[in-house]
C-alpha positions in Angstrom: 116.2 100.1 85.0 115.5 97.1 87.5 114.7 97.7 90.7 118.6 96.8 91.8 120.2 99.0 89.7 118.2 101.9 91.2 119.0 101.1 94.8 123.0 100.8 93.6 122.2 104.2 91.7 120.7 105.8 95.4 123.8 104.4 97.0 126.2 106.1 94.8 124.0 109.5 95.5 123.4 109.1 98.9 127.6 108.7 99.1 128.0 111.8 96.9 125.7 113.9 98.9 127.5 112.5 102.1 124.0 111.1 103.2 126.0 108.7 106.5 122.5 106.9 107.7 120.7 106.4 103.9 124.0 105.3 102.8 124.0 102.9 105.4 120.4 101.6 105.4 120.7 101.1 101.4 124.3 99.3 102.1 122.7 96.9 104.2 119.6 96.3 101.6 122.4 96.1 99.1 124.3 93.3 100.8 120.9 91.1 101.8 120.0 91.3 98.5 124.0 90.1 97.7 123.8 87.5 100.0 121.2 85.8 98.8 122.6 86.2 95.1 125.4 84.3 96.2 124.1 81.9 98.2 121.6 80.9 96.1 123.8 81.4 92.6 121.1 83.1 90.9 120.7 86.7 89.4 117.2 88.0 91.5 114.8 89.7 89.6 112.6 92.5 90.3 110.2 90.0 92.3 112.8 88.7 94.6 114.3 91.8 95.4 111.1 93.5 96.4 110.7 90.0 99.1 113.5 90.9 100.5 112.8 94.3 101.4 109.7 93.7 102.5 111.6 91.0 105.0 113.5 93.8 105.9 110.8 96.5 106.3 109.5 93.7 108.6 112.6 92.9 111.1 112.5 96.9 111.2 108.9 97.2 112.5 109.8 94.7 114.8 113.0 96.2 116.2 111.1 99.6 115.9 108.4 98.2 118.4 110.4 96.4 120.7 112.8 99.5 120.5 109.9 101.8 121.8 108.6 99.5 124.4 112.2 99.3 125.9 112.7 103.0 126.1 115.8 103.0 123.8 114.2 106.5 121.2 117.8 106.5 119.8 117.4 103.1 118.2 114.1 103.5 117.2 114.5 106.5 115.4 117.1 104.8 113.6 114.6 102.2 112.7 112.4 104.2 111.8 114.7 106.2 109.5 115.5 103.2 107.9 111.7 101.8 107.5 111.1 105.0 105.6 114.5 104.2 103.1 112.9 100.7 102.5 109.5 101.7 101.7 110.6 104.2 98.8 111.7 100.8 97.1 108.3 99.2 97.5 105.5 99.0 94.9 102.7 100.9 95.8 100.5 99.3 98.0 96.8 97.6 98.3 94.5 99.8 100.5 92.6 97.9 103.1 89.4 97.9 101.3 91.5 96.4 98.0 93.0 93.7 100.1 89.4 92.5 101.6 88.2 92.6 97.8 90.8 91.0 96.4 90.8 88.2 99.6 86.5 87.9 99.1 87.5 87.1 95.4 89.8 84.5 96.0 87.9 82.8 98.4 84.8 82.7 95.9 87.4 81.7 93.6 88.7 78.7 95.4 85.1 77.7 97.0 86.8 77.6 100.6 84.1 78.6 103.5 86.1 77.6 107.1 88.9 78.7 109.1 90.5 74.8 108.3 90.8 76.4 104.8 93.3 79.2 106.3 96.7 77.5 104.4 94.9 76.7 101.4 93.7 80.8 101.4 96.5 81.9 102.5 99.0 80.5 99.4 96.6 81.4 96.9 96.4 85.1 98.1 100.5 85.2 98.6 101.1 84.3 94.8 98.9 87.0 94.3 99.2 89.8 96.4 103.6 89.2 96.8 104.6 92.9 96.9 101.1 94.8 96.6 100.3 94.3 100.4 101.1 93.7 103.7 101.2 90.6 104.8 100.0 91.1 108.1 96.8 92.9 106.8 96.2 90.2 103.9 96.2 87.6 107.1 93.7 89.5 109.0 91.1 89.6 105.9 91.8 86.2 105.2 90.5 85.3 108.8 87.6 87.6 108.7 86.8 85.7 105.4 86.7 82.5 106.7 84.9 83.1 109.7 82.1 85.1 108.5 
């Protein structure tokens, strides 16, 4: 079963069990994932779906933060609520130490030894680590790598 046929299999459960906010958090995974189907004309694949909700699980965090910082609990909790939906759909993920190991070894790889090397790092470790790990975390070993 790919990975969009199991989110369209939780929406149908999440209606069934009259789940309002799941429903509604999968909905709107459901229609990115639809809008970039049709705008692009293209079928996506595992890969591609799992980008896009790990674009999502991003703006969430984001609004999430800024959410908190503003005072506004109600929203954030909904943010939240739907951070944890999005992650279920997620591959599991690179621990901290597996993302520094995995950076080290591609900067041995590629023979790279300054920060001016940052771009160079940074695609080689996105084609490899797409899905397995924050991106956020993969940035900061990639700049610890490159300066020390």
């Amino acid at each position: 079963m790919s990975l969009k046929d199991r989110i369209t299999e939780d929406m149908k459960n999440a209606m069934r069990a009259k789940e309002a906010e799941r429903l509604g958090a999968i909905r709107m995974l459901l229609a990115a994932i639809k809008q970039r189907e049709v705008d692009e004309r293209i079928t996506l694949d595992d890969a591609a779906t799992v980008a896009i909700v790990d674009k999502l699980l991003k703006q969430r965090k984001d609004s999430h933060q800024q959410f908190s910082a503003a005072g506004r609990v109600d929203l954030a909790d909904k943010e939240a609520f739907e951070i944890v939906v999005l992650e279920a759909y997620l591959p599991q993920r690179l621990s901290a130490d597996e993302v520094t190991a995995e950076v080290q070894a591609i900067v041995t790889e590629l023979g790279t030894c300054g920060p001016g090397d940052m771009g160079k790092v940074m695609g080689a470790v996105k084609q490899r680590l797409a899905g397995k790990a924050d991106m956020g975390l993969v940035s900061a070993a990639v700049k610890a790598a490159l300066a020390g």
